[in-house]
Residue frames as qw, qx, qy, qz and C-alpha x, y, z in Angstrom:
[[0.042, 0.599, 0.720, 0.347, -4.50, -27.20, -20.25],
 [0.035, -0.158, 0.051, -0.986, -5.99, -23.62, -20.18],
 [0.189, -0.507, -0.823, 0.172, -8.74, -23.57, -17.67],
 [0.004, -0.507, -0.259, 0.822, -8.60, -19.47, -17.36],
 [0.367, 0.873, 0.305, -0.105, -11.58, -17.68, -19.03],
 [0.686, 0.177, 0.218, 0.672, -10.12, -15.67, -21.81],
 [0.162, -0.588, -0.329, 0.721, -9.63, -12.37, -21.48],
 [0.334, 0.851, 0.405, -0.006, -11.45, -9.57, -23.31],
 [0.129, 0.978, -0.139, 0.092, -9.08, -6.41, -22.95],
 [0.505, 0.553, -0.448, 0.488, -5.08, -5.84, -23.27],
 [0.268, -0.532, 0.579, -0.557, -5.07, -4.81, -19.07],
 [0.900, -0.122, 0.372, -0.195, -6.91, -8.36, -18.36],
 [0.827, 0.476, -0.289, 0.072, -4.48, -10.06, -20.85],
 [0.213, 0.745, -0.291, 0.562, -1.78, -8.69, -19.08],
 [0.515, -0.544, 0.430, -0.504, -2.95, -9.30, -15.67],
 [0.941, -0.045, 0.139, -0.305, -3.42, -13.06, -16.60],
 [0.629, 0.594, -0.347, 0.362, -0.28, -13.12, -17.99],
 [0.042, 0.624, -0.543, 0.560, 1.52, -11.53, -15.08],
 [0.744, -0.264, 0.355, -0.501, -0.57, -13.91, -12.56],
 [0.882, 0.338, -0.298, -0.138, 1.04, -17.14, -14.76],
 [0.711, 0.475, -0.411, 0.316, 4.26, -16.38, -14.13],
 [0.384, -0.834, 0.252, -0.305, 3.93, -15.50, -10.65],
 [0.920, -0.317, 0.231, 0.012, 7.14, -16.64, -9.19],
 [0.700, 0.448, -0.009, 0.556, 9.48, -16.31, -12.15],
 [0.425, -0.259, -0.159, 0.853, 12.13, -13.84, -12.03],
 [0.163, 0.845, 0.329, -0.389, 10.89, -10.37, -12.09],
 [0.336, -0.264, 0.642, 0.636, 13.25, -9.78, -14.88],
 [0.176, 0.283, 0.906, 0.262, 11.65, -12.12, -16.92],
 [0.195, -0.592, -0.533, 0.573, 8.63, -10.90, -15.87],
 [0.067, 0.653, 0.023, -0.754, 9.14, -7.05, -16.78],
 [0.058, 0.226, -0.664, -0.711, 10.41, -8.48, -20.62],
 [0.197, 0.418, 0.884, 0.070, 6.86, -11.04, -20.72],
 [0.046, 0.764, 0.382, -0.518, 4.71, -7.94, -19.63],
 [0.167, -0.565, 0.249, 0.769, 7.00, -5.81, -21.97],
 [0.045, -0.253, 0.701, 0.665, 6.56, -7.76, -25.05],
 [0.141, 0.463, 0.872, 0.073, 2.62, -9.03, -24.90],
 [0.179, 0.781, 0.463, -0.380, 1.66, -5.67, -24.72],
 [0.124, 0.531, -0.440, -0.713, 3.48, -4.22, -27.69],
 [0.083, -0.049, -0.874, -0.476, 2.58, -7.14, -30.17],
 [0.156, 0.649, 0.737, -0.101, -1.45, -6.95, -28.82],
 [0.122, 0.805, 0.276, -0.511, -1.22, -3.10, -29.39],
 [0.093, 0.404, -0.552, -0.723, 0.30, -3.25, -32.95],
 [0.014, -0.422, -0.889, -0.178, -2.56, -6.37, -33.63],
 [0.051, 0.725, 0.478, -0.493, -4.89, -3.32, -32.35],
 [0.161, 0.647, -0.278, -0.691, -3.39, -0.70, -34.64],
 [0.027, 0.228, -0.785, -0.576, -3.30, -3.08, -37.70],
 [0.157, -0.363, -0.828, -0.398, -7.07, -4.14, -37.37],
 [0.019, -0.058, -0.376, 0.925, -8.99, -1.09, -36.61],
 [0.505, -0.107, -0.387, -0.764, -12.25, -2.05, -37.40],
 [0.651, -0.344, -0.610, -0.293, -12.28, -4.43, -34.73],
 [0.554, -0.755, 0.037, -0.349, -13.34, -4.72, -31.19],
 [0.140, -0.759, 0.596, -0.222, -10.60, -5.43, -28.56],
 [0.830, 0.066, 0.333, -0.443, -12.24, -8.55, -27.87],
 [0.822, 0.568, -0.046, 0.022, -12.22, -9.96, -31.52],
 [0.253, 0.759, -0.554, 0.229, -8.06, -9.06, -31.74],
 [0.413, -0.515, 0.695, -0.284, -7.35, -10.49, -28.06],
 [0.830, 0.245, 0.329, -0.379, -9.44, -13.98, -29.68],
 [0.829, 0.540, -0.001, 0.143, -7.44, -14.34, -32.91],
 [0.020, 0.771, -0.612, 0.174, -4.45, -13.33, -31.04],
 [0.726, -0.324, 0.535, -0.287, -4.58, -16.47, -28.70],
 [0.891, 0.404, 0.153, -0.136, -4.67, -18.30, -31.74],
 [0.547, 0.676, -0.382, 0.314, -1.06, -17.01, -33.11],
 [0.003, 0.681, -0.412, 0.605, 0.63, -15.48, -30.05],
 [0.269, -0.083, -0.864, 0.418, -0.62, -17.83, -27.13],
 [0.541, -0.737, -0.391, -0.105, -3.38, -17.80, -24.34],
 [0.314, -0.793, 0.442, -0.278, -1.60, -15.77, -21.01],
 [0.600, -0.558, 0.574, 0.014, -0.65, -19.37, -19.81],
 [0.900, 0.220, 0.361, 0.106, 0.58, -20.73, -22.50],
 [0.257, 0.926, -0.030, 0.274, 2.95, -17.77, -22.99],
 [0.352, -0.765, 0.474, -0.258, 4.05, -17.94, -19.91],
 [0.943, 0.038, 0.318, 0.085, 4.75, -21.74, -20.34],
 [0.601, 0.752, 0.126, 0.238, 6.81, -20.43, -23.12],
 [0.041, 0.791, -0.472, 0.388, 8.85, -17.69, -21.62],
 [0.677, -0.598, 0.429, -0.001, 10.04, -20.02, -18.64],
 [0.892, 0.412, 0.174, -0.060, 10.80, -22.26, -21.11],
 [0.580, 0.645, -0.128, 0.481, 13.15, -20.05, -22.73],
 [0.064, -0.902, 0.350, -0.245, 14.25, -18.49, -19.72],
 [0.862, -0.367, 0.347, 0.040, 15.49, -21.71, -18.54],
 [0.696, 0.527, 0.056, 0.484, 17.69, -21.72, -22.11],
 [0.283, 0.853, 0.015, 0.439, 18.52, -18.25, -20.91],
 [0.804, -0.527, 0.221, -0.162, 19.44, -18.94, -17.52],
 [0.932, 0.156, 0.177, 0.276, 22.04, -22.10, -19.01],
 [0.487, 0.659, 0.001, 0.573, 23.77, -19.27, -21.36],
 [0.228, -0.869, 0.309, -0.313, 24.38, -16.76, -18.08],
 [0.596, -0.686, 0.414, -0.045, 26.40, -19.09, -16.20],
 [0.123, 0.632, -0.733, -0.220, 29.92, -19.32, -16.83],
 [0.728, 0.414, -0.539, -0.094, 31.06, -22.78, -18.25],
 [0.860, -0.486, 0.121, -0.097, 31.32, -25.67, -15.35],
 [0.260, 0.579, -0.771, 0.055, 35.29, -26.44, -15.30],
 [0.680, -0.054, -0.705, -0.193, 35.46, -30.07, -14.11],
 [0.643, -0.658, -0.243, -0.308, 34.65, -31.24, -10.59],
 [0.350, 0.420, -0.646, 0.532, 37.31, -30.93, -8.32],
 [0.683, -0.574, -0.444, -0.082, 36.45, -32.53, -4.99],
 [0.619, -0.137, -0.261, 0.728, 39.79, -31.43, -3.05],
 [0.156, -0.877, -0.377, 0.255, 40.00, -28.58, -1.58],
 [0.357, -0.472, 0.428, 0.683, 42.89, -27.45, -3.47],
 [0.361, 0.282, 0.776, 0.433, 41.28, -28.06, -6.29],
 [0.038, 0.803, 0.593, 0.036, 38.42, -26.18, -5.72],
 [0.190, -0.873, -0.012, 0.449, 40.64, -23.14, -4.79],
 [0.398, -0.288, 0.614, 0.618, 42.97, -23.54, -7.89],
 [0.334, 0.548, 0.680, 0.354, 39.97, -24.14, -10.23],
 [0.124, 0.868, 0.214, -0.430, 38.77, -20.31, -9.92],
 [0.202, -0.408, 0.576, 0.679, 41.52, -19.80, -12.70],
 [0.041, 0.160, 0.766, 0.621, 38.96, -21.24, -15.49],
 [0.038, 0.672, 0.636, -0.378, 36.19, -19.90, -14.20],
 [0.444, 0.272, 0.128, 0.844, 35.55, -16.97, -16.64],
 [0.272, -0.850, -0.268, -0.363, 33.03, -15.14, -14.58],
 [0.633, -0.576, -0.045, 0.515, 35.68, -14.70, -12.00],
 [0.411, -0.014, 0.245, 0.878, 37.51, -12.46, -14.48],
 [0.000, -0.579, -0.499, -0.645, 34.44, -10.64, -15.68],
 [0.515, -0.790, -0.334, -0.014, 33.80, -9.79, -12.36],
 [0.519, -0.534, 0.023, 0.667, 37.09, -8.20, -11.66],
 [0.181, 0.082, 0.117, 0.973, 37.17, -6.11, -14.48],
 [0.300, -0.807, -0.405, -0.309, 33.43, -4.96, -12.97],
 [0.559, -0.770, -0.267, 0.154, 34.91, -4.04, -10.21],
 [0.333, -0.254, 0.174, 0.891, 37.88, -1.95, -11.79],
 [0.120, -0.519, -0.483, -0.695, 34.48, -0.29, -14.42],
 [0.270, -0.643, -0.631, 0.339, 32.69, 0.54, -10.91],
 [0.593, 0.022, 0.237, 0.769, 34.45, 3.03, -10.94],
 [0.178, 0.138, 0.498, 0.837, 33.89, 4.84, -13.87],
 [0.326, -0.410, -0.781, -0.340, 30.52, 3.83, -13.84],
 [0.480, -0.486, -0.606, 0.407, 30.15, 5.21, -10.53],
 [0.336, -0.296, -0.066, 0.892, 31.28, 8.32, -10.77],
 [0.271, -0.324, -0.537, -0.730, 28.76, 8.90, -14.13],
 [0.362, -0.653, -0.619, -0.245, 25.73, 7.41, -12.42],
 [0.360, -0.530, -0.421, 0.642, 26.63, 10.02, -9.20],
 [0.053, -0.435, -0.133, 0.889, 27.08, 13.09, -10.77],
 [0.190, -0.333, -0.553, -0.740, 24.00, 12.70, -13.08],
 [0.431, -0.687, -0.566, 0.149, 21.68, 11.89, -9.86],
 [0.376, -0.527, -0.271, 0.712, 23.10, 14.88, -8.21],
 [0.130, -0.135, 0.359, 0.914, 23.51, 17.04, -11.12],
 [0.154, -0.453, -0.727, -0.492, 20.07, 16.27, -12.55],
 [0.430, -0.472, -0.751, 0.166, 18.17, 16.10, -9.43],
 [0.398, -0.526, -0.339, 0.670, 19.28, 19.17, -8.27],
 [0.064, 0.081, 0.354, 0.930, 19.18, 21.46, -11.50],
 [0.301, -0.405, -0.588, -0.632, 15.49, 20.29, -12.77],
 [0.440, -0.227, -0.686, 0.534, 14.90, 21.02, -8.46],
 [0.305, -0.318, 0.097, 0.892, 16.50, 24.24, -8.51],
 [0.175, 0.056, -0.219, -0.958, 14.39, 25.27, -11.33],
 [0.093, -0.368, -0.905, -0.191, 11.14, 23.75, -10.58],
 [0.051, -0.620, -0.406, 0.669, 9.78, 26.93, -9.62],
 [0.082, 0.440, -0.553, -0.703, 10.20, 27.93, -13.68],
 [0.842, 0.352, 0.002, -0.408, 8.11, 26.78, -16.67],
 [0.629, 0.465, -0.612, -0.123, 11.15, 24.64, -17.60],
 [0.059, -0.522, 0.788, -0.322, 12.19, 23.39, -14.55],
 [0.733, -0.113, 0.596, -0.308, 9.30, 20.11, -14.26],
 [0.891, 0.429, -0.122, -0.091, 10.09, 18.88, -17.78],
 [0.239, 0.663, -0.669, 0.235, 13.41, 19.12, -16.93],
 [0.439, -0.390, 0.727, -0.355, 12.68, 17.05, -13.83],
 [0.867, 0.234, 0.328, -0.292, 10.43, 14.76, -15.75],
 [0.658, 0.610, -0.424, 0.125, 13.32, 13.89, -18.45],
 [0.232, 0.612, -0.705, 0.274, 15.62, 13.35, -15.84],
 [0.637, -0.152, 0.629, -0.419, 13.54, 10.52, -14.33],
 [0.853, 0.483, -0.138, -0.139, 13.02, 9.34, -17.92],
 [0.322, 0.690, -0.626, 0.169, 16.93, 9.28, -18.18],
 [0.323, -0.359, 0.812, -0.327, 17.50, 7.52, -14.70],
 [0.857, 0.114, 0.435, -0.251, 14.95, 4.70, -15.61],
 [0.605, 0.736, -0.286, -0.104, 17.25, 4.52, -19.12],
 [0.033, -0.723, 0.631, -0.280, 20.35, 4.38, -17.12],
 [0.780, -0.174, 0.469, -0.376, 18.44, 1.27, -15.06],
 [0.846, 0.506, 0.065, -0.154, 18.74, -0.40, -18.31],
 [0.559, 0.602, -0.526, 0.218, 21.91, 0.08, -19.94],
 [0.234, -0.635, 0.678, -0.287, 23.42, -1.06, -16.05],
 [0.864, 0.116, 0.300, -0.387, 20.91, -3.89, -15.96],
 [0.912, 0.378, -0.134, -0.086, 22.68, -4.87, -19.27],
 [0.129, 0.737, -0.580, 0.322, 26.23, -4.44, -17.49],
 [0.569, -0.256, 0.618, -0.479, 25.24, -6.47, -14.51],
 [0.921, 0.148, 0.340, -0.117, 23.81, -9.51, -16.31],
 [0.618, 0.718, -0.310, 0.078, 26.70, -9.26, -19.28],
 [0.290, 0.514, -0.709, 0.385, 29.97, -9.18, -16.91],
 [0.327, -0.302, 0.645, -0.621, 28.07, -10.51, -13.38],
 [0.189, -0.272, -0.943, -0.036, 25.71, -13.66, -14.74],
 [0.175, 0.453, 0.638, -0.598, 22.44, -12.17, -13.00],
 [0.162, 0.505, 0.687, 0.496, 19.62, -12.05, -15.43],
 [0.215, 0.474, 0.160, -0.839, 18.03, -8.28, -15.68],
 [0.433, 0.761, 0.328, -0.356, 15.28, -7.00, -17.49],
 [0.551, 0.237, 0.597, 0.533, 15.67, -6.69, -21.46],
 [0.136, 0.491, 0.427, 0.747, 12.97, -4.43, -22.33],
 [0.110, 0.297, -0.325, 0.891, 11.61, -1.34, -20.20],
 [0.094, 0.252, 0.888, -0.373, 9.52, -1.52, -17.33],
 [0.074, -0.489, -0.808, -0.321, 5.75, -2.22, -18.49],
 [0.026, 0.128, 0.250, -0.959, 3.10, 0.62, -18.07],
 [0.278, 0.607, 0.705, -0.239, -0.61, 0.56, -17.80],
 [0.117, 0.236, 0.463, 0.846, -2.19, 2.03, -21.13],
 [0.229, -0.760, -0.561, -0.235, -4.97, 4.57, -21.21],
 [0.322, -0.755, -0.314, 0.477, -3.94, 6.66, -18.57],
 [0.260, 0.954, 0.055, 0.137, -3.10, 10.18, -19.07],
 [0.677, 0.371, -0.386, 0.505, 0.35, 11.61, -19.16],
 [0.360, -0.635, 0.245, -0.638, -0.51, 13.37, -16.03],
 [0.924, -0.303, 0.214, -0.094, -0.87, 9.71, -14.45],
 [0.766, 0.408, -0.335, 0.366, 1.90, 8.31, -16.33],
 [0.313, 0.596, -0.457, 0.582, 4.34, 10.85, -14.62],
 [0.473, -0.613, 0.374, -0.511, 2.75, 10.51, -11.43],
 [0.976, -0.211, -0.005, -0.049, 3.38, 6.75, -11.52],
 [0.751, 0.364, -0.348, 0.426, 6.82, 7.41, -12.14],
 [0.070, -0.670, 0.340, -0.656, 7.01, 9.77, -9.36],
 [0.679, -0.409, 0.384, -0.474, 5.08, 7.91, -6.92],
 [0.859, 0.309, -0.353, 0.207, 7.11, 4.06, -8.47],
 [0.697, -0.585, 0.388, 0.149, 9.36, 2.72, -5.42],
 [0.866, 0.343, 0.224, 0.286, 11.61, 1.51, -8.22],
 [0.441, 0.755, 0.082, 0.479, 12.44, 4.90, -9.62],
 [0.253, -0.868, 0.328, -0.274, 13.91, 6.04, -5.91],
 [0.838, -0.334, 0.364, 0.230, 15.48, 2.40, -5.15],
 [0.784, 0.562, 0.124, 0.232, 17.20, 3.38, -8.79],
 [0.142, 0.850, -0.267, 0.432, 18.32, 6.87, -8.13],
 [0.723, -0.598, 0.330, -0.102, 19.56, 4.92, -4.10],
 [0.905, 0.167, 0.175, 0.350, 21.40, 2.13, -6.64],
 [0.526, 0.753, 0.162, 0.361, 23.21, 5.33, -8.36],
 [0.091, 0.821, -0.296, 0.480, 24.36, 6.93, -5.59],
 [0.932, -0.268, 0.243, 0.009, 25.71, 3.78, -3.97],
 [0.815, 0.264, 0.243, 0.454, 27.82, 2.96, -6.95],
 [0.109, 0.853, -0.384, 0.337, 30.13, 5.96, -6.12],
 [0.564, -0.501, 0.651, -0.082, 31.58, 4.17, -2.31],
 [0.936, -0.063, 0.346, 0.029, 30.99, 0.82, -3.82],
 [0.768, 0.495, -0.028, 0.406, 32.94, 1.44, -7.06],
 [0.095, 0.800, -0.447, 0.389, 35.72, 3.35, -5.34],
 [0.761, -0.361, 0.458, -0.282, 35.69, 0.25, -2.95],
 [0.882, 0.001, 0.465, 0.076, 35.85, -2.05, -4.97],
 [0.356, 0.912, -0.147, 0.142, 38.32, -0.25, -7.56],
 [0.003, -0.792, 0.556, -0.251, 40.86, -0.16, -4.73],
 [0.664, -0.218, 0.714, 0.040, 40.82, -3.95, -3.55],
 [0.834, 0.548, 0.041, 0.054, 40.59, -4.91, -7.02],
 [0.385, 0.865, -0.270, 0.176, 43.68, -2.62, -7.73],
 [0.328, -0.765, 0.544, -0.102, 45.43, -3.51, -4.47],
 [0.872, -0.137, 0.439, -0.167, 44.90, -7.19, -4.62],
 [0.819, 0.418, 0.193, 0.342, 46.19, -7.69, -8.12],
 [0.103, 0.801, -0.471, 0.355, 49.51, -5.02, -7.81],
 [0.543, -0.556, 0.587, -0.226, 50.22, -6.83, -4.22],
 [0.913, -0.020, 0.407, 0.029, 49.96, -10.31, -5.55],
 [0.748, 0.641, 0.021, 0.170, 52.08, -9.28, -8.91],
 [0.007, -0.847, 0.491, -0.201, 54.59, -7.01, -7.31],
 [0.426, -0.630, 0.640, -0.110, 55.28, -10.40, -5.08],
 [0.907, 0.310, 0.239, 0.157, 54.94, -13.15, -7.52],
 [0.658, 0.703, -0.119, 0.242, 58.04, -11.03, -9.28],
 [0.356, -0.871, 0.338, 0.001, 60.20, -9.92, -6.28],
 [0.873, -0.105, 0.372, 0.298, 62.45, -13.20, -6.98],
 [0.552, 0.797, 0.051, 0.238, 63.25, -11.22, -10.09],
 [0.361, -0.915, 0.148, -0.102, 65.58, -9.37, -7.32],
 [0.666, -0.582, 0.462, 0.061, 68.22, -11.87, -7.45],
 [0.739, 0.339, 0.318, 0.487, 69.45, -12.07, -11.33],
 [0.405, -0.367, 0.145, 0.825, 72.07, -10.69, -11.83],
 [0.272, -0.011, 0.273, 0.923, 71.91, -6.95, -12.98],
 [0.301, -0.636, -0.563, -0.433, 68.54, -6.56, -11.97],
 [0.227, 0.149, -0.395, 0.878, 68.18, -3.51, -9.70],
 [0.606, -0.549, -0.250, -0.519, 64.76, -4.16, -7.36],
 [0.134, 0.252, -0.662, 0.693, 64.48, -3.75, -4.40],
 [0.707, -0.524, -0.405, -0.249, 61.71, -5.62, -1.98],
 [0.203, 0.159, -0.708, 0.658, 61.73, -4.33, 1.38],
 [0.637, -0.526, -0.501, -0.259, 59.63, -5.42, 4.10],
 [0.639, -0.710, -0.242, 0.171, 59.84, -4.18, 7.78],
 [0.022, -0.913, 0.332, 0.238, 62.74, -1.88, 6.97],
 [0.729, -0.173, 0.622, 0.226, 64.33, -5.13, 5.67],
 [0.382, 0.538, -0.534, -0.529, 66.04, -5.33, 2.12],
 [0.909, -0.089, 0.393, -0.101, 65.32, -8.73, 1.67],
 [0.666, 0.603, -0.364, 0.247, 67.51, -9.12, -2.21],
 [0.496, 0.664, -0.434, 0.355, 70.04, -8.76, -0.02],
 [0.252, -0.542, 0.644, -0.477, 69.61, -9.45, 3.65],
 [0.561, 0.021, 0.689, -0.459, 67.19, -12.23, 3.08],
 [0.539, 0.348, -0.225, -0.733, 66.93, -13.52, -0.03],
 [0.055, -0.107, -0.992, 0.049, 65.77, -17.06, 0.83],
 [0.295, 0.436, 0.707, -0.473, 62.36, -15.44, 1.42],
 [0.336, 0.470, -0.368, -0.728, 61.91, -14.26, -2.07],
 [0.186, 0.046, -0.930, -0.313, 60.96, -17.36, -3.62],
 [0.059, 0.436, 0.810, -0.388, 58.23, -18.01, -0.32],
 [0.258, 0.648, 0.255, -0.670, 56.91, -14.28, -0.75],
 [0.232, 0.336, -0.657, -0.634, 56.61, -15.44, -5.04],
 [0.282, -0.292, -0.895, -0.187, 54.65, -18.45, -4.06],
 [0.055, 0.482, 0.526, -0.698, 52.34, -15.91, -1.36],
 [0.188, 0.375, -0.213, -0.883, 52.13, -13.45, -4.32],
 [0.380, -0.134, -0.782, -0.476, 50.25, -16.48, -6.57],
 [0.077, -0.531, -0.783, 0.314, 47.87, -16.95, -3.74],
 [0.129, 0.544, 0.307, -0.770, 47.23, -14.19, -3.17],
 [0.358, 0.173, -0.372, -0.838, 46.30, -13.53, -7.02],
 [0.307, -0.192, -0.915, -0.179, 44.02, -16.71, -6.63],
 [0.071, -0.519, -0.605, 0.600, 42.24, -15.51, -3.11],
 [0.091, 0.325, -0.119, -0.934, 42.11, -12.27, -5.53],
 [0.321, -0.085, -0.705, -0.627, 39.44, -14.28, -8.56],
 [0.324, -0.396, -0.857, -0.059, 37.74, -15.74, -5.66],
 [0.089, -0.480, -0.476, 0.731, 37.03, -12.67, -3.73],
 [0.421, 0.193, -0.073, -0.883, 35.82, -10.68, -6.93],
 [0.335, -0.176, -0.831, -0.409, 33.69, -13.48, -7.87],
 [0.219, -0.431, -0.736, 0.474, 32.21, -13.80, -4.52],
 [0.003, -0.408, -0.055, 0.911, 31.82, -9.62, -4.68],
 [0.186, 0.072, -0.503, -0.841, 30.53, -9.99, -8.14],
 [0.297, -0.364, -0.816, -0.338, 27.41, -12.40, -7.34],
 [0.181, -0.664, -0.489, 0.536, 26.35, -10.50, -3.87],
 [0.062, 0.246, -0.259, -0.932, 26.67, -6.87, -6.82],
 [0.134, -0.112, -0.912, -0.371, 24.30, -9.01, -8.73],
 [0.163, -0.472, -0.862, 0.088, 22.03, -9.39, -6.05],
 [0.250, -0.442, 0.027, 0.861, 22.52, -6.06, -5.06],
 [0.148, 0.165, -0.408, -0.886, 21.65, -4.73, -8.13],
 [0.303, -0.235, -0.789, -0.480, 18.47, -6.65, -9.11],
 [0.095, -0.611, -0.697, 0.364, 16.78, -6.11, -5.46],
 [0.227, -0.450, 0.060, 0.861, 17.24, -2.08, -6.87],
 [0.076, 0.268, -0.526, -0.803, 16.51, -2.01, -10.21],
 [0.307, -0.243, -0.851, -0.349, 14.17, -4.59, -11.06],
 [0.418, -0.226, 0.386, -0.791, 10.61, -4.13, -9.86],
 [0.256, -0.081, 0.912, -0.310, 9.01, -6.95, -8.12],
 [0.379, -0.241, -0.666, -0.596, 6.47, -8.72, -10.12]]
């Protein structure tokens, strides 16, 4: 039952709203915030003859009270929530089991190939922080150089997004949908200065130029882990005939001095490609967190 006085104006909507859900994810959260205040300010723009009041009143009526919204979004995020996480394979109580099962697990795969995209991804989200940061710097002493700076904070909060949608797509962790929620009315002078003076918008540009080590980190154990574990799952290969490979270990040919350990170091090489799903999984939900303490601001 709705015991809270209704509210009069979009910023008290908003607040009553955000005060519902306290507790939810901040995700969640940024999209609630995101979407009550577009759909009250197009109900504003489509009935301009009345008072804010009146609108907020005959909204409740369609759209929800604040807590009955928010009732709503958990609701769904609890649907949404279900859909991120991978598909339960069956229960394996053994302990073999449990280490074998990572094979059906498909967030274990999605998470290695995050961690061979780091990368990529890394390398972009550095040399735009650097590159930006430092041009629209450099010329902030010029009539162009603070739009320049102001666009390239626009960009980086853009950037927040499109990773946001990386991170919850290949890593299960739910991110923000729609962009982060801004008090109306102010001037664009405030605007920018909230973006300037927004912990978010420096824990972003800190996330960006992280995800150069990390993705070159995690790039190369990805890479090593799955080569090492393949190269020795095949080495056995070494010992049909007309097959010219050579596996040497400690200056040892093994094909040929040793090649009773070729089979062992074929059953190592499948561990090891198993230890490999469970280490980028592991990697991928601590990225997860990782990312969302960064990006997402705290309701």
């Amino acid at each position: 039952m709705n015991t809270t006085t209704l509210p009069t104006t979009i910023p008290e909507y908003l607040d009553q709203l955000r005060m519902a859900l306290r507790g939810a994810d901040p995700a969640m959260i940024q999209d609630a915030l995101y979407d009550a205040e577009e759909y009250l300010r197009s109900e504003m723009a489509e009935q301009p003859g009345k008072r804010e009041a009146e609108v907020i009143a005959a909204v409740a009526g369609s759209y929800g009270a604040p807590e009955e919204v928010a009732d709503i979004y958990r609701d769904t995020e609890v649907k949404v929530q279900t859909a991120l996480r991978s598909p339960k394979p069956p229960v394996r109580k053994s302990l073999a089991g449990r280490f074998f099962g990572v094979a059906a697990d498909p967030r274990a795969y999605a998470s290695l190939f995050y961690m061979v995209l780091a990368l990529a991804t890394g390398i972009f989200y550095f040399t735009w922080v650097v590159t930006g940061f430092s041009v629209s710097l450099g010329l902030s002493i010029t009539i162009i150089g603070i739009p320049l700076l102001i666009m390239f904070f626009g960009s980086v909060r853009v950037l927040s997004l499109v990773e946001g949608r990386i991170v919850e797509v290949m890593l299960g962790e739910r991110m923000p949908r729609r962009p982060l929620y801004s008090a109306q009315g102010r001037s664009i002078w405030q605007r920018i200065g909230d973006m300037f003076t927004d912990p978010r918008t420096w824990s972003t540009l800190l996330y960006m130029l992280l995800m150069l080590p990390l993705g070159i980190a995690y790039f190369t154990l990805a890479i090593a882990m799955v080569s090492v574990g393949l190269t020795l799952l095949a080495s056995p290969l070494a010992l049909l005939p007309g097959v010219e490979l050579n596996v040497w270990m400690l200056g040892i040919d093994l094909a040929i001095e040793a090649p009773w350990l070729l089979p062992l170091l074929s059953v190592f090489g499948v561990l090891l490609l198993f230890v490999t799903l469970h280490v980028a999984r592991g990697i991928g939900y601590l990225h997860g967190q990782f990312a969302k303490h960064l990006l997402v601001k705290s309701a």
